[in-house]
C-alpha positions as CSV (number, residue, x, y, z in Angstrom):
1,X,14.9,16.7,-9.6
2,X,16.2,14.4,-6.9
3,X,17.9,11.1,-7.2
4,X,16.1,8.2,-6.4
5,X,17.8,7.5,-3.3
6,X,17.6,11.1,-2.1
7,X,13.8,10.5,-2.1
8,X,11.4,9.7,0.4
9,X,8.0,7.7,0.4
10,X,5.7,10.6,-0.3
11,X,8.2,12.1,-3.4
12,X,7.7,8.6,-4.7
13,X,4.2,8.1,-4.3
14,X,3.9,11.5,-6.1
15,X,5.8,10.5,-9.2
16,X,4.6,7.3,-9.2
17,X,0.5,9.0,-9.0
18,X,1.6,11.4,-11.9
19,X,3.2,8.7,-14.0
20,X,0.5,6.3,-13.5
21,X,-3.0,9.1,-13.2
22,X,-5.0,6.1,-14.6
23,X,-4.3,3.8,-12.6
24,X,-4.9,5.2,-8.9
25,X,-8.1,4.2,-8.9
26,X,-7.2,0.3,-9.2
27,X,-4.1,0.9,-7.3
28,X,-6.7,2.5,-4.1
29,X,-9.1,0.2,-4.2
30,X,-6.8,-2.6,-4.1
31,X,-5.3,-1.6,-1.1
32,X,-8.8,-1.3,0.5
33,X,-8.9,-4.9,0.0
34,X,-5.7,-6.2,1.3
35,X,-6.8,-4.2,4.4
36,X,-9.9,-6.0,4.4
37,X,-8.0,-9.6,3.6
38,X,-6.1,-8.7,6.8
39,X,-8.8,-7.7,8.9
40,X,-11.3,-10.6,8.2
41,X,-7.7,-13.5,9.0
42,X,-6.8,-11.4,11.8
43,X,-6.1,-14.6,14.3
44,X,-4.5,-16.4,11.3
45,X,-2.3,-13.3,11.1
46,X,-1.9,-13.2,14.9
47,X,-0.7,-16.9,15.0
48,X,1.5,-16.5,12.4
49,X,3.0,-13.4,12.5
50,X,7.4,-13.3,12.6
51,X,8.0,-10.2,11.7
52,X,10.5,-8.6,14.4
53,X,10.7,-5.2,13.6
54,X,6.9,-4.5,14.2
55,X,4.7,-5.9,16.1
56,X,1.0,-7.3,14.6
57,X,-1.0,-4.7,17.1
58,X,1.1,-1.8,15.2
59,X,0.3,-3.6,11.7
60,X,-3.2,-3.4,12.3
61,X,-3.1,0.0,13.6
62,X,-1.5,1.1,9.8
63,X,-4.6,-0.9,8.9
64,X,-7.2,1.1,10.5
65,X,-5.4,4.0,10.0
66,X,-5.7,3.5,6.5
67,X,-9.2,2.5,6.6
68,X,-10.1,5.9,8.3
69,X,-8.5,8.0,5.8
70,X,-9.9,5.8,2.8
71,X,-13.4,6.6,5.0
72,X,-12.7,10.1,5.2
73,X,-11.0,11.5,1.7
74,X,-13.2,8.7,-0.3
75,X,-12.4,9.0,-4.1
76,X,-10.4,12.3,-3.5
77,X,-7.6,9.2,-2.8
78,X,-7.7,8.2,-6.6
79,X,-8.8,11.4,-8.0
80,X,-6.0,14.0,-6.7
81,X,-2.4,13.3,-6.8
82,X,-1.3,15.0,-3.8
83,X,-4.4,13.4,-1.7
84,X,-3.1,10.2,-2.7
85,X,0.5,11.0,-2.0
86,X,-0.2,12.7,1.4
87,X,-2.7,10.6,3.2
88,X,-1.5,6.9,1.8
89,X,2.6,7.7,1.7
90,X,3.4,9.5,4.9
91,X,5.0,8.3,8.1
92,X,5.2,4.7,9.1
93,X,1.7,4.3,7.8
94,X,3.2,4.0,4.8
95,X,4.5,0.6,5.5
96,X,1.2,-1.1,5.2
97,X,0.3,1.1,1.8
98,X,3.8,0.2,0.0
99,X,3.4,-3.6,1.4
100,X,0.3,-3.3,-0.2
101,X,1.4,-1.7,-4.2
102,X,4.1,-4.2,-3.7
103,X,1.8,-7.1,-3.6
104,X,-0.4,-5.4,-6.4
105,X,2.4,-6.2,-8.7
106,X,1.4,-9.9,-8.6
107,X,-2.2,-8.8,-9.2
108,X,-3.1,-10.0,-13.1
109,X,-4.3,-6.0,-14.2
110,X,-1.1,-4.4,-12.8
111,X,0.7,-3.7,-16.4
112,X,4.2,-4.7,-16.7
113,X,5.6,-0.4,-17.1
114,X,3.5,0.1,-13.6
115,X,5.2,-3.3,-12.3
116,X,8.9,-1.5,-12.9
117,X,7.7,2.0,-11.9
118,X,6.6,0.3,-8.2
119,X,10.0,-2.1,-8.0
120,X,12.0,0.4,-8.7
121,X,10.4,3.5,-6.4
122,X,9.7,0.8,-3.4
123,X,11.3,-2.1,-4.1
124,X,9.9,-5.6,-4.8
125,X,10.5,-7.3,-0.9
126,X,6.8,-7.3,0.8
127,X,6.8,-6.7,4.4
128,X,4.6,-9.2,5.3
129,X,4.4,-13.0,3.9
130,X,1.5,-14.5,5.9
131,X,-0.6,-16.4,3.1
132,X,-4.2,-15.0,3.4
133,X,-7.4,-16.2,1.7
134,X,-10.3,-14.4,0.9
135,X,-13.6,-15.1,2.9
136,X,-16.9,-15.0,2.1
């Protein structure tokens, strides 16, 4: 087995998916709605944005992207490992997924084992810190 630091964002997502099989489901459909808490305050996100590495267009674009594969692959996301793992976890896509099981963590149902298991596979440092608020 490789060392932590020898792996990369889709070895991760795969331990953490066969560590934590129960909860993918939670996991999945809480990063469908951070996509649609972005979505529905995209000008507050537009005005506020300060991130320099990305821009807010390519942001947006790992949102839809994400979107379209959560369209397509449906509950296959939650219900097989390497489905979750291989459509959530690769390339810079991945940013917005891991920005997203980061803020999961301060979610009230995220258990304190799967809290350590994401820290310590992704880190704890979210990408984004723009303050969003549900809509209705």
């Amino acid at each position: 087995m490789k060392t932590l630091h020898q792996m990369n964002n889709l070895e991760r997502a795969y331990l953490l998916a066969r560590l934590f099989p129960d909860e993918l489901k939670a996991l999945t459909e809480f990063i469908k709605k951070e996509a649609e808490l972005f979505i529905s305050n995209i000008e507050k996100v537009y005005n506020e944005w300060t991130e320099e590495h990305i821009s807010a267009d390519l942001w947006f674009n790992f949102i839809y992207n994400f979107q379209r594969r959560y369209s397509k692959n449906g509950t296959r996301l939650y219900r097989n490992k390497r489905t979750f793992r291989d459509q959530l976890f690769d390339g810079y896509d991945a940013l917005f997924t891991i920005h997203s099981v980061i803020h999961y963590t301060d979610q009230e149902q995220c258990s304190q084992e799967l809290k350590h298991a994401i820290y310590m596979l992704f880190g704890s440092q979210k990408l984004i810190n723009i303050k969003l608020e549900q809509t209705r």
